[in-house]
C-alpha positions, 0 to 999 in steps of 0.5 A: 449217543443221545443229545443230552449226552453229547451237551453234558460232554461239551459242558464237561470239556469246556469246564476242564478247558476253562480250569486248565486256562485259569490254572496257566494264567496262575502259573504264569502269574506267579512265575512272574512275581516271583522273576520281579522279587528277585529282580527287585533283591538284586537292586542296590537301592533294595534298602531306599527302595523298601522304605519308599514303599513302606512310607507309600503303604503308610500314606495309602492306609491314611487315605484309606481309615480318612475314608472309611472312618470319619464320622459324618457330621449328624444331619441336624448339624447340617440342617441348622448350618444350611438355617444358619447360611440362609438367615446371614444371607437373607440379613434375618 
């Protein structure tokens, strides 16, 4: 077996190695998601629990366009409200 051989094999099988950890990580994951959906379905406060996180999610999404969709204010405005600071505190 030649050199190149032997590092492409090395490549290959760190590879599978790689794929087969994230493939476990993912099952796992799921596994456990799914153990905290039925936890939560058994709950008894499953309703007020649901409606807590609804007013959360709607509350977060608030946050969420306040942050993304406000308009700047233009940068002239900014320029004559500076103009307008620098004249009330110099008494002009």
């Amino acid at each position: 077996m030649t050199r190149q051989a032997g590092q492409d094999e090395d490549r290959d099988g760190a590879a599978l190695l790689v794929a087969a950890g994230l493939a476990d990580l993912a099952v796992s994951t799921i596994g456990q998601a799914l153990g905290a959906m039925r936890d939560l379905l058994r709950r008894s406060d499953a309703a007020e629990l649901a409606a807590e996180a609804e007013r959360d999610l709607m509350a977060r999404g608030r946050l969420a366009l306040d942050r993304y969709a406000a308009v700047p204010p233009a940068h002239l405005e900014i320029l004559a409200r500076h103009t307008l600071a620098r004249r009330a505190v110099d008494g002009v």
